[in-house]
Backbone as a chain_set.jsonl record, in Angstrom:
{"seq": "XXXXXXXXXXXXXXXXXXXXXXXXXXXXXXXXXXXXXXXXXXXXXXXXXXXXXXXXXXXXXXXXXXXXXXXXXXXXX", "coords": {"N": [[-25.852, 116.852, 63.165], [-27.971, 114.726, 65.286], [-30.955, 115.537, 67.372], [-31.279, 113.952, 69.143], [-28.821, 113.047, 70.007], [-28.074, 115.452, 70.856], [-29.405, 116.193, 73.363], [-29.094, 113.556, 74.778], [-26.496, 114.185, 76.37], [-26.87, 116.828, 77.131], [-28.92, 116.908, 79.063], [-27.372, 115.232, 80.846], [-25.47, 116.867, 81.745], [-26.979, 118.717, 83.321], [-28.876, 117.238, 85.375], [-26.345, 116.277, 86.495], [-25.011, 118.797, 87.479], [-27.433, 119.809, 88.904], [-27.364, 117.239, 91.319], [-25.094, 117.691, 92.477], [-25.075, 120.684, 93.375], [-26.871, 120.165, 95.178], [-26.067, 118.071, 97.101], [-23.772, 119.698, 97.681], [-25.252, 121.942, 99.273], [-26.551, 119.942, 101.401], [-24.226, 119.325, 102.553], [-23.241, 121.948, 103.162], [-24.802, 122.372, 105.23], [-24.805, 120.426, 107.367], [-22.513, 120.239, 108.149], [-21.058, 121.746, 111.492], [-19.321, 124.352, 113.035], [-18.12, 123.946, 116.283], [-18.165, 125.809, 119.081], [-17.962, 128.978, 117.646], [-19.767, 130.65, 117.33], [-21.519, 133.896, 117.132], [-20.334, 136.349, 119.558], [-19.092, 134.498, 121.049], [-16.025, 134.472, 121.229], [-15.32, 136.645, 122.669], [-17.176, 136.611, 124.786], [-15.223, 134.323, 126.104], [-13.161, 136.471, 126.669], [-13.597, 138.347, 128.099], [-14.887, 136.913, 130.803], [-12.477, 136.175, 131.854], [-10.715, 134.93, 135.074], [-8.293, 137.057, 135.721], [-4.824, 135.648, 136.655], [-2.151, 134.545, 139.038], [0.022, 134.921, 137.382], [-0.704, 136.382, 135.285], [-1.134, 138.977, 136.291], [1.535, 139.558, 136.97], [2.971, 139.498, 134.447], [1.668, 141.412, 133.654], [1.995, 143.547, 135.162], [4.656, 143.776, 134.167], [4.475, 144.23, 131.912], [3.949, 146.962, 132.219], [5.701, 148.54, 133.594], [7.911, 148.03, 131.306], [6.515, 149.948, 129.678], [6.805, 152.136, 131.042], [9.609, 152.508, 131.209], [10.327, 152.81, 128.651], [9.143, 155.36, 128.18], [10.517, 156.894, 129.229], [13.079, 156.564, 127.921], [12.216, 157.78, 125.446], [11.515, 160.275, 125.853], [12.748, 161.627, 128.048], [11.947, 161.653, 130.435], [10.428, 160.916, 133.227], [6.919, 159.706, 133.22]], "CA": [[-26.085, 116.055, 64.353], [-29.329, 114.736, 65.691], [-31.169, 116.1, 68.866], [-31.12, 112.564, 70.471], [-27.447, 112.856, 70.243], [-27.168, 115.912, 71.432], [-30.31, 116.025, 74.072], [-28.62, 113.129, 76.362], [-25.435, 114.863, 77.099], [-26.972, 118.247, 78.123], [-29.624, 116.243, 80.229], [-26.604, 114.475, 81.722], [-24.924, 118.163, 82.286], [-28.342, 119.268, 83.911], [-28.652, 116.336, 86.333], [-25.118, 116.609, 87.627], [-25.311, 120.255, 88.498], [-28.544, 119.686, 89.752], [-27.005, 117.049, 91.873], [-23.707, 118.818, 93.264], [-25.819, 121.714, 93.989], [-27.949, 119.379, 96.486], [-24.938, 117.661, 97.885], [-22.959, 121.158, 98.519], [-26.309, 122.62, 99.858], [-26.499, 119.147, 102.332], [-23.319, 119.379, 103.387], [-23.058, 122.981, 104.116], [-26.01, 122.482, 106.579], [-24.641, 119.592, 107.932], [-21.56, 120.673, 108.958], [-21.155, 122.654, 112.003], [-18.298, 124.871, 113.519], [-18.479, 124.181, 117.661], [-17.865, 127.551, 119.891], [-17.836, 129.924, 116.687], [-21.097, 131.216, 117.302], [-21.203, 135.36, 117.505], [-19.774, 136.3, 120.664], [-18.03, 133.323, 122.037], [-14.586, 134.774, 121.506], [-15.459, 138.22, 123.717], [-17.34, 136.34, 126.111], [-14.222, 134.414, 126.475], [-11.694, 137.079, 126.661], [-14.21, 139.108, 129.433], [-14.643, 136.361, 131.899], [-11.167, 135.711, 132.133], [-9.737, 135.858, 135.567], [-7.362, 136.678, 135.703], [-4.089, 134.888, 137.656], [-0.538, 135.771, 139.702], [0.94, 135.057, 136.278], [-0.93, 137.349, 134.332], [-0.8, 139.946, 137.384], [2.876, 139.622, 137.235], [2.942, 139.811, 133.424], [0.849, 143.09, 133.483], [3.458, 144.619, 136.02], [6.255, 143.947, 133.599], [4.477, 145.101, 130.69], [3.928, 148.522, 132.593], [7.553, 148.554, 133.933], [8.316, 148.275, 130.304], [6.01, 151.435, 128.898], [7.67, 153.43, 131.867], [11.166, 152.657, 130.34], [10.451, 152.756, 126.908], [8.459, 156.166, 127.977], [11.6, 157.62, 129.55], [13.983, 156.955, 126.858], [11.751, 158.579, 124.473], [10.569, 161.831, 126.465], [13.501, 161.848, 128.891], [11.82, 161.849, 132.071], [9.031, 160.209, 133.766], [5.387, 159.759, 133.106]], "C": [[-27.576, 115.896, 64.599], [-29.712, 114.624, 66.552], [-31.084, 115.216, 69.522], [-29.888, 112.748, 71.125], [-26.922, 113.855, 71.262], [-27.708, 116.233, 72.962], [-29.787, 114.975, 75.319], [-27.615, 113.595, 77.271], [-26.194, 116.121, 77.886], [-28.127, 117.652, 78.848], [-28.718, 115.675, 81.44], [-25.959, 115.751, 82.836], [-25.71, 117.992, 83.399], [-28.372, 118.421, 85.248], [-27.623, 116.232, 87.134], [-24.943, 117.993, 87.996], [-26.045, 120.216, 89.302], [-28.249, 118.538, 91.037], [-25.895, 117.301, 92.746], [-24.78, 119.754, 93.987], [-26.685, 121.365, 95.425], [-26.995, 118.964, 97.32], [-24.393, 118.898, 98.402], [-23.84, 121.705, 99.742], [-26.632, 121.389, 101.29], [-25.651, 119.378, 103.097], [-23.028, 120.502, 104.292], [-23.95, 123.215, 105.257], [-25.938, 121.259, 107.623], [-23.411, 120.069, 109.164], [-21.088, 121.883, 109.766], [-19.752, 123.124, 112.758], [-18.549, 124.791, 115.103], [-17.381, 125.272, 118.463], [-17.249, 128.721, 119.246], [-18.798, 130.584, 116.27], [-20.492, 133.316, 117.354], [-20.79, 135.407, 119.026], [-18.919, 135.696, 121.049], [-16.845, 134.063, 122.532], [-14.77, 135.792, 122.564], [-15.781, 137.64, 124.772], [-16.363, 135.468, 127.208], [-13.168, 134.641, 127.177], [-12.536, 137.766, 127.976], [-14.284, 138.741, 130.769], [-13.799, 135.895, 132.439], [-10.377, 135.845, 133.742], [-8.648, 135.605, 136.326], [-6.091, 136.368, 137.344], [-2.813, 135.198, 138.316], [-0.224, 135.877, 138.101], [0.36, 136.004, 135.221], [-1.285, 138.507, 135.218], [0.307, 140.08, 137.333], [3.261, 140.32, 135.35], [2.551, 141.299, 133.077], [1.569, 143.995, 134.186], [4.883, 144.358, 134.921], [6.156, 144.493, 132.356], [4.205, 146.494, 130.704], [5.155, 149.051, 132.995], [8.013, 149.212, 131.983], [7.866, 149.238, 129.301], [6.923, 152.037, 129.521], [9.223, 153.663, 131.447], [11.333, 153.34, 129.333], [9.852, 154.62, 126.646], [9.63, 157.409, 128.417], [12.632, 157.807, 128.658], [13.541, 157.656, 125.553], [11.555, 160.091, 124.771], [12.159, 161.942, 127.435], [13.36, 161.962, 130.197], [10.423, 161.177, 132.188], [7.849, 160.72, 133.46], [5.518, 161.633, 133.188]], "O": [[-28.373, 116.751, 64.214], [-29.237, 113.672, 67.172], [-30.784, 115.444, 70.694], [-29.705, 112.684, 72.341], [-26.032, 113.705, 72.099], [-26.87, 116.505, 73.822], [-29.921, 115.264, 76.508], [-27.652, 113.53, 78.499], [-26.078, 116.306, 79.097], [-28.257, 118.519, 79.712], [-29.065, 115.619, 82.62], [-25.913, 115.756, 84.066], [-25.36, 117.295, 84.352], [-27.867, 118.957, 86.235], [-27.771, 116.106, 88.349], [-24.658, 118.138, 89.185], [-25.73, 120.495, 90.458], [-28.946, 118.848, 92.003], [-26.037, 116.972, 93.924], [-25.236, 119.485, 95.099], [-27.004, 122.083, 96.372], [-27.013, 119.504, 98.426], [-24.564, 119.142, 99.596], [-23.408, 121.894, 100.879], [-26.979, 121.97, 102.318], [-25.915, 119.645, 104.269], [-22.726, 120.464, 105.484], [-23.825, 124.121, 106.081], [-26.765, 121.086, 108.519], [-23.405, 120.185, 110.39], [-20.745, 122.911, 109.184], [-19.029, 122.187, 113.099], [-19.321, 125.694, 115.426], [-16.16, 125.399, 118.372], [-16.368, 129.407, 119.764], [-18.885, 131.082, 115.148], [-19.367, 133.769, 117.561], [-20.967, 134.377, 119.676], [-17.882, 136.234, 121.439], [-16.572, 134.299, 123.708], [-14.079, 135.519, 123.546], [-15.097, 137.812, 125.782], [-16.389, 135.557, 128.436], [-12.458, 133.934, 127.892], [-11.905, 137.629, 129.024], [-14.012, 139.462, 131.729], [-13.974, 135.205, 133.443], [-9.505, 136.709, 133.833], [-8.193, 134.734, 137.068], [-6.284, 136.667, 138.523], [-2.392, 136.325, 138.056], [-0.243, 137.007, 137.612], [1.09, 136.346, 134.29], [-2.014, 139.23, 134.54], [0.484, 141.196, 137.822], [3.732, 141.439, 135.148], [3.129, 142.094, 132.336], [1.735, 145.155, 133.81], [5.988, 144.862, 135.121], [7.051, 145.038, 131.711], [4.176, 147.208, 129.701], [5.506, 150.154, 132.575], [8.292, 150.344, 131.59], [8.502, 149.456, 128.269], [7.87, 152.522, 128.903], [9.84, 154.727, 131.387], [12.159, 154.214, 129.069], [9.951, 155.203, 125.567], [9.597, 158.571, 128.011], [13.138, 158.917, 128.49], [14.349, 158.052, 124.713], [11.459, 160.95, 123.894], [12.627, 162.994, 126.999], [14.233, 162.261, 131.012], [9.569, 161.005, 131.319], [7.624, 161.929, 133.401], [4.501, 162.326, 133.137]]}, "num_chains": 1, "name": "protein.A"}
């Protein structure tokens, strides 16, 4: 074979890696995730407040330890 021949293909390689690599590297700096910063989720879940229905909820999921705590142990708290 002779290097012309084989010199344009691996130039061609070279150039399209070298282009992907730029495109990937664009895009991943382009595209952004909105309210997935550190924190968000905690600050979130902290300022939450909360409402009858999750006041009512929280009494039935303590109702339901105290049950679940009696049929295991046999007697109250």
């Amino acid at each position: 074979m002779n290097w012309k021949q084989i010199l344009g293909p691996i130039i061609l390689g070279i150039l399209a890696f070298i282009g992907l690599k730029v495109f990937l590297a664009w895009r991943s700096s382009v595209v952004e995730a909105f309210g997935f910063s550190d924190g968000t989720l905690i600050q979130l879940s902290t300022s939450h407040v909360p409402t009858m229905e999750d006041v009512e909820q929280l009494r039935q999921q303590k109702r339901q330890i105290d049950s679940d705590l009696i049929d295991m142990t046999g007697s109250p708290a």
